[in-house]
N, C-alpha and C positions, 0 to 999 in steps of 0.2 A: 504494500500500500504506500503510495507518495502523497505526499501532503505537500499542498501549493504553498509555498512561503510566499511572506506577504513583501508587499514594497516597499511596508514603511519596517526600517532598519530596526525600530524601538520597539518593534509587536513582539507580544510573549511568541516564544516556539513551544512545542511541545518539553523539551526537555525542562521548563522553566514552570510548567505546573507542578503545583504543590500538593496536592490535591485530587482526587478523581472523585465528583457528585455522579453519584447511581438515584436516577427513578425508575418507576414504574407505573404505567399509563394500566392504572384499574380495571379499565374496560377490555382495552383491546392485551392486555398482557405485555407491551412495547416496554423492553429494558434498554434505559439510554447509560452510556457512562459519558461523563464529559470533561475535560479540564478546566481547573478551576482560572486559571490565567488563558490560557487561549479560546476557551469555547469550542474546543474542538470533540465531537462525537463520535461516539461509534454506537449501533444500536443491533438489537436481535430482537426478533417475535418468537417466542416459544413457541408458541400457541397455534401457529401456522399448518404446523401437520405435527400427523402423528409421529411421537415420539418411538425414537431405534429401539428395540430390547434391550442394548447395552444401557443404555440412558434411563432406563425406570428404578427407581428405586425401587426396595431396598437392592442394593448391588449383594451378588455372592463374592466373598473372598474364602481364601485360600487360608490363612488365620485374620484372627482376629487381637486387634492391640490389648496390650496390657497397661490399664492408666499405671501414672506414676502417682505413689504414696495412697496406693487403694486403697490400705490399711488404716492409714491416719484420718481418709472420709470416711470409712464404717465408723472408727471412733469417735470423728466430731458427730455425724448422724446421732450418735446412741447418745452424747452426752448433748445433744440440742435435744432429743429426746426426753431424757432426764430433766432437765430444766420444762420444759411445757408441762411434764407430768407434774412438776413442782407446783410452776404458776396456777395448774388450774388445780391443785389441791389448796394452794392457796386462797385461790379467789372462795372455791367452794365452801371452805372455811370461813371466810369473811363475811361470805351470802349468809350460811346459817347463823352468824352471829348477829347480822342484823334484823334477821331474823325473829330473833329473840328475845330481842332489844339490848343487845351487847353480853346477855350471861352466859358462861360458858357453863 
């Protein structure tokens, strides 16, 4: 792909974006990316045909990755767990006490 440079010496070129803004036109499915100094685009329609076999999710592999520090999210999970169980025996706690009109 060539990209027309411009005349005036001082225009962003592509190398001088900083930036690439992605939309997406709701209707018609239309993903634009653009630079943010040049305004220069490139776009695709998904949505135009049907989509390869290769291309549908979920894709097959061959394995599957191993996150890193799996062990340390099971254990934040369980102790973010812990704590909700807290809160809400605390709250329950408070409810019946007002309950009651504060007697335990």
């Amino acid at each position: 792909m060539v990209v027309q440079a411009s005349p005036d010496a001082a225009a962003a070129r592509l190398v001088d974006d900083q930036a690439v803004i992605v939309t997406v036109d709701s209707r018609s499915g239309e993903v634009r990316a653009c630079g943010d100094l040049t305004g220069y685009c490139v776009g695709m329609n998904p949505w135009r045909r049907e989509l390869l076999q290769g291309q549908k999710a979920p894709v097959a592999l061959a394995h599957h990755a191993v996150r890193p520090n799996a062990g340390a999210d099971a254990a934040n999970t369980a102790a973010a767990d812990a704590d909700m169980a807290a809160a809400d025996a605390n709250q329950a706690i408070q409810q019946g006490a007002a309950r009651h009109g504060g007697e335990r």
